[in-house]
DRENVOZA-590394 format. One line per field, with one value per residue (C-alpha): x, y, z. Coordinates in Angstrom, 1 decimal, always signed. Each point is the difference from the previous one (the first is absolute). Layout:
u: X, ...
v: Y, ...
w: Z, ...
END
This chain:
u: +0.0, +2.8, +1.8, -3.3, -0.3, +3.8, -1.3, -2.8, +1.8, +2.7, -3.6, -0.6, +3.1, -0.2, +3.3, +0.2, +2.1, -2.4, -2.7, +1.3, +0.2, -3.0, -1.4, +1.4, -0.7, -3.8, +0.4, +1.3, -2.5, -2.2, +1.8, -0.7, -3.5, -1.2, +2.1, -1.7, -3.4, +0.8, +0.8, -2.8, -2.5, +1.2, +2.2, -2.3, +2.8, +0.2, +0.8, +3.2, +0.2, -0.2, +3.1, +2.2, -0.6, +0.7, +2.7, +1.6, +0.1, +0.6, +3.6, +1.1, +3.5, -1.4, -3.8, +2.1, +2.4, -2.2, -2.6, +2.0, +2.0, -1.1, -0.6, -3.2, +0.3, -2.7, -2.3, +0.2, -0.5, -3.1, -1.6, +0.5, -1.5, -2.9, -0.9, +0.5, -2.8, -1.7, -0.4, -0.9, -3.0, -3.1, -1.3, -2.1, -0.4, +0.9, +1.6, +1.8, +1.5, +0.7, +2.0, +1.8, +1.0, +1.3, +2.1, +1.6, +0.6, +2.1, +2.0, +0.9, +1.4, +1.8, +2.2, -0.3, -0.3, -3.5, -1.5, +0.9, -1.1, -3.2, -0.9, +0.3, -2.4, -2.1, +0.2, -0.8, -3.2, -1.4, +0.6, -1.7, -2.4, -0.5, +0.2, -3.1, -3.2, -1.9, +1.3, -1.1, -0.2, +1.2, +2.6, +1.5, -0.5, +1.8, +3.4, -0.6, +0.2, +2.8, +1.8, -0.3, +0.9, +3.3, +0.4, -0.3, +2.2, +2.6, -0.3, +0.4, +3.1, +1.5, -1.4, +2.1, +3.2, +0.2, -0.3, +2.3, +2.7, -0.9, -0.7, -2.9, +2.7, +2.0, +3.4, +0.8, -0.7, +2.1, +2.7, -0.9, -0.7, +0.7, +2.6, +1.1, +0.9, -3.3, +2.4, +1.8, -3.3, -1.3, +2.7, +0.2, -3.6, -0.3, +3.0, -2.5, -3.0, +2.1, +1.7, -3.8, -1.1, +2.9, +0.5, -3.3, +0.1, -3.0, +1.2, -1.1, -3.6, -0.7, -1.3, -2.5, -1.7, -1.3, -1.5, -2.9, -1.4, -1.1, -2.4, -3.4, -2.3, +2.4, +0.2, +1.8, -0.6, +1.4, +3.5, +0.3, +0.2, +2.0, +2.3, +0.3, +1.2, +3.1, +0.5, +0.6, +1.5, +2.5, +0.9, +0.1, +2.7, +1.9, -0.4, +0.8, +3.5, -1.1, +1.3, +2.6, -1.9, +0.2, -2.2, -1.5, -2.5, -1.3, -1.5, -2.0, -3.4, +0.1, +0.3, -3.2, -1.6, +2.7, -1.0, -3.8, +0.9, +2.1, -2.4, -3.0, +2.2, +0.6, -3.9, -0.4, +2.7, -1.7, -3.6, +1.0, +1.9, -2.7, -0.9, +3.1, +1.0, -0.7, -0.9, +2.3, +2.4, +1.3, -0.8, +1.9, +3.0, -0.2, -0.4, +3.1, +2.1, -1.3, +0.7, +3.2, +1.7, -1.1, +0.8, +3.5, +0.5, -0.4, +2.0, +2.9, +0.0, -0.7, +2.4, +2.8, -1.8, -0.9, +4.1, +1.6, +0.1, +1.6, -2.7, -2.2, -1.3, +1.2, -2.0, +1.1, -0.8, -1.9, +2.8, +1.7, -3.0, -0.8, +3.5, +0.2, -3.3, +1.0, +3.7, -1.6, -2.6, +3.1, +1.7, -2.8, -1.3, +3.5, +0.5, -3.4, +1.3, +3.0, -1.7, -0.7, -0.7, -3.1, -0.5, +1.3, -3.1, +0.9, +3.5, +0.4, +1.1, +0.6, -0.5, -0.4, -3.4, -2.0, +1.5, -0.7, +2.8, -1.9, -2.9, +0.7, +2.1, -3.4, +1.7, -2.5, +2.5, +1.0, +2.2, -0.5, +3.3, -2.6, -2.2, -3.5, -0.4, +2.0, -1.7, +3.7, +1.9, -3.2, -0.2, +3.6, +1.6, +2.1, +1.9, -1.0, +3.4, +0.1, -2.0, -2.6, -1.8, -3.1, -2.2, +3.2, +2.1, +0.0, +2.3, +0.5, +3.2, +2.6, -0.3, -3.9, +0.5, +1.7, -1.9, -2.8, +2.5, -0.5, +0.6, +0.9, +0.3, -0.4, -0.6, +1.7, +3.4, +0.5, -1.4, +2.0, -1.0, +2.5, +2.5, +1.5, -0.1, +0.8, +3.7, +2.0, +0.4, -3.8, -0.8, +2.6, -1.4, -3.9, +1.2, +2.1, -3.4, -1.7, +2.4, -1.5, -1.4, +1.1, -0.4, -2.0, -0.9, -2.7, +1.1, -2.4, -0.2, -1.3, -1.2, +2.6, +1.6, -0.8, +3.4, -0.7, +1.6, -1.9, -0.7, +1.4, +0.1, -2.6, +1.6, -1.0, +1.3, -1.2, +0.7, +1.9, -1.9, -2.7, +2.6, +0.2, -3.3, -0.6, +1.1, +1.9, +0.9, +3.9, +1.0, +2.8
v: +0.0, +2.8, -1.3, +0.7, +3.8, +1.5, -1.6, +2.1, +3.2, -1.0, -0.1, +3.2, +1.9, +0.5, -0.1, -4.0, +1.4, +2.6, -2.1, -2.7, +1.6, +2.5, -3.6, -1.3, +2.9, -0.2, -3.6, +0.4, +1.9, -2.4, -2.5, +2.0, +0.1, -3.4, -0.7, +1.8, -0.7, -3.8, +1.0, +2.3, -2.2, -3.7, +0.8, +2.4, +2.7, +3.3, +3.7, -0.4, -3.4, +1.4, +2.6, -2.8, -2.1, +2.7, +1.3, -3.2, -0.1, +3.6, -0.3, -3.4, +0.2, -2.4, +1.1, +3.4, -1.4, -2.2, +3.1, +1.7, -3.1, -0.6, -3.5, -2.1, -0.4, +2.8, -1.6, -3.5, +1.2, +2.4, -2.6, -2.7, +2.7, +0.6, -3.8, -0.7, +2.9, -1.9, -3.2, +1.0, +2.2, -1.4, -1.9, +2.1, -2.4, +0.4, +3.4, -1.2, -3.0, +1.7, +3.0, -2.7, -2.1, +3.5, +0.7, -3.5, -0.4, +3.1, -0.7, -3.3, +1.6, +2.7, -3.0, -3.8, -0.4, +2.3, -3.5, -1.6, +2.9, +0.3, -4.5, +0.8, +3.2, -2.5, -2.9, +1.8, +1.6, -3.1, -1.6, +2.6, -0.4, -3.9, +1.1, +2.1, -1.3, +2.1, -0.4, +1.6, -0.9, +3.4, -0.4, -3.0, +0.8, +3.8, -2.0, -2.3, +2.9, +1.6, -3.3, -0.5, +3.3, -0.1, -3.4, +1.3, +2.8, -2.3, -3.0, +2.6, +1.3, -3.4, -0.5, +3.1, -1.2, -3.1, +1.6, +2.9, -1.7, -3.5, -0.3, +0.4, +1.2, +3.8, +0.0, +2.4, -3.1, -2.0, +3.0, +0.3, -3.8, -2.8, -2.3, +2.5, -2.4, +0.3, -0.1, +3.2, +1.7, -1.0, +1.1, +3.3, +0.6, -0.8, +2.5, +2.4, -0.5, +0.4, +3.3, +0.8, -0.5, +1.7, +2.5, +1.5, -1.3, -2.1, -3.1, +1.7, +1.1, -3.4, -0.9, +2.3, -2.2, -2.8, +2.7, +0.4, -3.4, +1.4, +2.0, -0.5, +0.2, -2.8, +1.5, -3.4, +0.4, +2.8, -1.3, -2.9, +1.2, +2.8, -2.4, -2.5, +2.8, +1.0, -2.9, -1.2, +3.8, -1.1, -3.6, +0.9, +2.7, -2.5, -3.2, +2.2, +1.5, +3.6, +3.1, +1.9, +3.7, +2.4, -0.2, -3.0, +0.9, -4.0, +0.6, +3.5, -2.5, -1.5, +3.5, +1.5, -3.5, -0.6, +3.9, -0.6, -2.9, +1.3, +2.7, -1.9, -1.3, +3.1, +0.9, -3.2, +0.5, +3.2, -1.5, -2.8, +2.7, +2.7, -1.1, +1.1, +2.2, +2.7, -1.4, +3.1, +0.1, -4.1, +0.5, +3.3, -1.9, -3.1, +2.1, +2.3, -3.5, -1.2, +3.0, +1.4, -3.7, +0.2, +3.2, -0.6, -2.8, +1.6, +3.5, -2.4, -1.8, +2.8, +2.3, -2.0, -1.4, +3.4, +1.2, -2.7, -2.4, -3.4, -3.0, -0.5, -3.2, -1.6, +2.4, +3.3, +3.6, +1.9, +1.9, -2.4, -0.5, +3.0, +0.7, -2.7, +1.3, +3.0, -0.7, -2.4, +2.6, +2.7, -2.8, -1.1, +3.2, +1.1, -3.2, +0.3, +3.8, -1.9, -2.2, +1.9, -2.9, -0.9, -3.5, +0.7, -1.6, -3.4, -0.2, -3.1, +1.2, -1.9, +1.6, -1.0, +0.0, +0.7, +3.0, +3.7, +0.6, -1.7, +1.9, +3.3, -1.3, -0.8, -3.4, -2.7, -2.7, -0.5, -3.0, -0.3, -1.9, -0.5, -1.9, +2.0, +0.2, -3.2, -4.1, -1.2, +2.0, +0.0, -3.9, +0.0, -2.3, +1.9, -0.3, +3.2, -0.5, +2.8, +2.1, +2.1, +1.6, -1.7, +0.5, +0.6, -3.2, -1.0, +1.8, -1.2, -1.2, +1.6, -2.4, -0.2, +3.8, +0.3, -2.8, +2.4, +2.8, +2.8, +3.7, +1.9, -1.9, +1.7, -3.2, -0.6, -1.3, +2.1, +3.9, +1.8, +3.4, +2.0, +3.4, -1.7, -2.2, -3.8, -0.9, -1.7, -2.8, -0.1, +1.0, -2.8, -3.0, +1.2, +0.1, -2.4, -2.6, +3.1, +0.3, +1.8, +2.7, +3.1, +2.0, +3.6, +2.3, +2.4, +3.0, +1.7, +0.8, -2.9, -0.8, +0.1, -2.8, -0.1, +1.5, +2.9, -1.1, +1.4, -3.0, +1.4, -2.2, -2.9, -2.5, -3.3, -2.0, +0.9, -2.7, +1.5, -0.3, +2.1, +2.5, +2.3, +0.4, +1.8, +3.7, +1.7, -2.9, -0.8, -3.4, -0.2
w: +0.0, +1.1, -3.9, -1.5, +2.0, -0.9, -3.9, -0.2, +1.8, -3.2, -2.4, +1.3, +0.4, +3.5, +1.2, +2.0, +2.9, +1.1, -0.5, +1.5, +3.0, +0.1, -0.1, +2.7, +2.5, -0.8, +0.5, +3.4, +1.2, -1.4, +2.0, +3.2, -0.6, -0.6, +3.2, +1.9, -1.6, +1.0, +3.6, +0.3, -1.5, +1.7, +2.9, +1.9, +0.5, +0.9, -0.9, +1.5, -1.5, -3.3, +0.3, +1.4, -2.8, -2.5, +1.6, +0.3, -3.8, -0.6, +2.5, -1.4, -2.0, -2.3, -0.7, -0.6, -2.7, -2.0, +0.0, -2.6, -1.3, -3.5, +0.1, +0.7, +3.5, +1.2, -2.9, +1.5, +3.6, -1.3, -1.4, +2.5, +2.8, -2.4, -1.0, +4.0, +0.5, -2.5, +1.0, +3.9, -1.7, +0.3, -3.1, -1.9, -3.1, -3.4, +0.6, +2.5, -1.9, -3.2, +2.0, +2.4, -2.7, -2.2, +2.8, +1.0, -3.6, -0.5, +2.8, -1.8, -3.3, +2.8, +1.4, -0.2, +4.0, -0.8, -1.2, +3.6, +1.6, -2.2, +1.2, +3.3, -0.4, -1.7, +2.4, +2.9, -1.6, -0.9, +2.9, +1.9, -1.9, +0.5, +4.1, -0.4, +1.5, -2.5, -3.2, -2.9, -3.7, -1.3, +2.3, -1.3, -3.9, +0.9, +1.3, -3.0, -2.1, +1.5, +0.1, -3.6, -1.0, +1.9, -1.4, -3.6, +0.4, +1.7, -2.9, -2.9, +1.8, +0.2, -3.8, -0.7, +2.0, -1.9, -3.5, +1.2, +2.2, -0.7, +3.8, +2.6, +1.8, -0.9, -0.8, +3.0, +2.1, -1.4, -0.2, +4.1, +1.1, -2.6, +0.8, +3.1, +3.0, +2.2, +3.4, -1.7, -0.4, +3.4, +2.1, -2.2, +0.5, +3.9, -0.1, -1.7, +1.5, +3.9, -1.3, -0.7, +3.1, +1.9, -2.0, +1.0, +3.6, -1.0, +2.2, +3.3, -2.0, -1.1, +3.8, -0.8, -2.8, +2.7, +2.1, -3.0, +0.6, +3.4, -1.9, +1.9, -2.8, -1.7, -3.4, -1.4, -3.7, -1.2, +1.7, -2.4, -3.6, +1.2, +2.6, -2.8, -2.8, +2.3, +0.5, -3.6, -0.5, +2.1, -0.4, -4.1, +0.9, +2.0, -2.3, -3.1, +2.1, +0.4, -2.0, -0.6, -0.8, +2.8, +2.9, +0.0, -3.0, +0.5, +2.6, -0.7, -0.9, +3.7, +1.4, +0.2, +1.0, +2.9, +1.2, +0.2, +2.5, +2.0, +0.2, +0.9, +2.7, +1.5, +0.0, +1.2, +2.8, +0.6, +0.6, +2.1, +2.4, +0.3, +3.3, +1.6, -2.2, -2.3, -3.6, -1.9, +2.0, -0.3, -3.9, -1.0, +2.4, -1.6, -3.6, +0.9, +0.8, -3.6, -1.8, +1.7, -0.2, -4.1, -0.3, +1.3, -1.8, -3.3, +0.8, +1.2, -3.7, -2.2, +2.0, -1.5, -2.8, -1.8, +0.2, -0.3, -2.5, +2.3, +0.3, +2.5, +1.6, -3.1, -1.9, -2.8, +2.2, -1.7, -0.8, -1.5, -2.2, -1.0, -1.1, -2.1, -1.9, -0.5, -0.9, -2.7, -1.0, -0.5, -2.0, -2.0, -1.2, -0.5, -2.4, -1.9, -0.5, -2.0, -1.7, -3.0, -2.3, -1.7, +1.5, +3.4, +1.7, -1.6, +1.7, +2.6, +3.0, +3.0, +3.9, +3.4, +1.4, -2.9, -0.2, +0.9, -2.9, -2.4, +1.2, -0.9, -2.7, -1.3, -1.5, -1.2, +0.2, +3.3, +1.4, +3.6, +1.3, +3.6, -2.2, +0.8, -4.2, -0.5, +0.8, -0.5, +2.4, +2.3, +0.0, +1.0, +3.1, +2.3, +3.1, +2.3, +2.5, +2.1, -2.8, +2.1, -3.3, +0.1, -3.0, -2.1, +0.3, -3.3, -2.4, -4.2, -0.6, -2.5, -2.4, -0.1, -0.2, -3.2, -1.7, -0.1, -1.8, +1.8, -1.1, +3.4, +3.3, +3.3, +1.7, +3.6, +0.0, -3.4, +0.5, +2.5, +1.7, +1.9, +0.3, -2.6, -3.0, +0.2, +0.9, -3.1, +2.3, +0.3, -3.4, -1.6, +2.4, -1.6, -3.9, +0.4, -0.7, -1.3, -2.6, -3.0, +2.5, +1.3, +3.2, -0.3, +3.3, -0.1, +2.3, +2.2, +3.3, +2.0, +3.8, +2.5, +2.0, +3.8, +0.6, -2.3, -3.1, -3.0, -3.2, -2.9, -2.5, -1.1, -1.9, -2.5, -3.2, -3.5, -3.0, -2.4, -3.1, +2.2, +1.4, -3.5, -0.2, +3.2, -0.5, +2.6, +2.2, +0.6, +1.2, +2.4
END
């Protein structure tokens, strides 16, 4: 669904950054208010309920981040929040299952964990339904509908996959997960989820969560689908070995639903305490514990993450990140500015990561030595060692490189970017295999380092039947 919006703000010349994340700021606050439309309506909360929660989201490092990110995350989490709504709603027939099933089914083309997310939605409505002592027939054919509408939407996906990748499956799994040692990925992603958890201080908060079963009105329901989506948020992270982008972006979908329960347990605190205390007064202390520990949490992270570009918990800092983007972006345009050749959009060039180079190169041919655009590389077996990069294990070899004939590659182990260009020794080690290519910089000026040492020069390897052609350019 996001690859579909940034086409049509492409169909429409609206420029895909911008858009991308005007997008993703309406979608947060989206976010915030299907949250607390769920708490309001199921967890009999309060006014002072209702600014916890939304504070919670408002002060954490990662809801922050991922609201002006770019990517798909805010879209996944939006539409999980708004199919949870959904399914708690009272059944309303046909509108109702026509509307549910919409919304399930478009978080399934958002992310493939949408379709687990989107069964146990379904599974919990119908068997809710089965529960009831006065069942209704419109009841059952609206869950039928919605059922089958997801159903359809998911099918013709899959339909599409096979014709498209020749799999049910994307290639970024395989690129991610296929033939990745599941131990590696475990330990990696208990390492992920417990810098999660710490980071925000959440392993003190978590004793809150068993204080909502003391609810006296015994609300069950509405803890299952939502207990049961974490859940599976959580263990997918782990299974699948985590992430490597800044912040913990895997986890922004479990967020919102982890914030409503901890808030209902602080309500629930609250009402269980009234009689020797006053109500307000244990909720805004409990609150201001839940929001100063996130709140501290996230300004420790970002404090270091938004100067400095060394990893975090295993993960890029956002300014590591948002360097590389722009350094790329600097490069690319710089490059397409070069390439004043008629058929410059059919040149093969291979990047790392899919490539923000390639991006605002505008190329159409794009080698991706990561293997996102590429079922060979992505069905690859490797041997992580002490690699911690997960989600970008997998890198094309040399060889498979050049059998695709590249024009320019800026791939790792071959594009440098520094004060200065390549070293001979370094330059003679890279064409010594690449050996009817040549080394070209493009000078600008870059990020700086973390010690304050400005990028200079951006550097890859041009074939030399291709070098001529491209005015103004100078190889090394």
């Amino acid at each position: 669904m996001w690859t579909l919006y940034i086409a049509l703000l492409h169909l429409l010349k609206i420029n895909p950054e911008t858009g991308a994340n005007s997008a993703n700021l309406v979608l947060a606050f989206g976010v915030i208010f299907q949250s607390l439309k769920i708490l309001e309506k199921y967890f009999d909360t309060t006014v002072l309920g209702k600014i916890i929660l939304s504070l919670f989201l408002v002060l954490n490092g990662t809801f922050i981040v991922w609201t002006t990110g770019g990517l798909e995350s805010m879209l996944f989490t939006f539409l999980i929040m708004w199919g949870l709504k959904t399914t708690l709603d009272v059944n309303t027939g046909i509108r109702w299952g026509v509307k549910n099933g919409l919304i399930w089914g478009l978080c399934i083309l958002t992310r493939p964990e949408g379709a687990v997310l989107a069964a146990i939605a379904g599974i919990w409505k119908f068997t809710d339904y089965l529960l009831m002592k006065d069942k209704k027939t419109f009841e059952f054919k609206s869950i039928l509908l919605s059922g089958l509408i997801m159903g359809t939407i998911f099918l013709s996906h899959n339909i599409f996959r096979i014709i498209y990748y020749g799999s049910i499956l994307p290639n970024t799994w395989y690129a991610k997960i296929y033939e990745i040692p599941l131990d590696f990925r475990i330990s990696h992603g208990l390492y992920y989820f417990s810098s999660f958890i710490f980071n925000y201080n959440l392993q003190y908060l978590l004793l809150f969560i068993p204080a909502a079963f003391l609810s006296e009105n015994r609300k069950w329901k509405p803890f299952f689908p939502l207990t049961a989506a974490v859940l599976f948020l959580t263990g997918n992270i782990v299974v699948s070995g985590g992430d490597f982008m800044a912040m913990h972006r895997l986890f922004l979908p479990a967020l919102p639903i982890a914030g409503i329960l901890l808030v209902h347990s602080i309500i629930t605190i609250q009402k269980n305490l009234t009689h020797k205390y006053s109500g307000h007064l244990v909720t805004i202390t409990l609150g201001c514990i839940l929001l100063l520990s996130d709140a501290y949490g996230s300004f420790t992270v970002l404090k270091k993450g938004i100067f400095f570009e060394k990893t975090q918990y295993r993960m890029e800092s956002v300014a590591g990140m948002v360097h590389f983007v722009r350094d790329r972006e600097i490069a690319g345009k710089k490059l397409k500015r070069l390439l004043e050749i008629t058929n410059q959009k059919n040149l093969k060039i291979a990047v790392g990561g899919a490539g923000a180079i390639s991006y605002f190169l505008e190329s159409s041919y794009i080698i991706d030595s990561f293997g996102l655009n590429d079922p060979v590389t992505a069905r690859k077996k490797v041997k992580p060692g002490k690699f911690y990069k997960a989600g970008h294990l997998k890198q094309a070899s040399w060889k498979y490189l050049k059998s695709k004939n590249p024009d320019i590659l800026c791939s790792p182990g071959i594009a440098t970017i520094g004060e200065k260009p390549p070293s001979v020794k370094y330059a003679r080690r890279v064409l010594q295999y690449w050996r009817h290519y040549k080394y070209f910089c493009l000078a600008e000026k870059y990020s700086s380092t973390d010690t304050g040492r400005r990028r200079n020069y951006y550097c890859c390897i041009i074939r030399d039947d291709v070098a001529p052609e491209i005015k103004r350019i100078k190889p090394l």
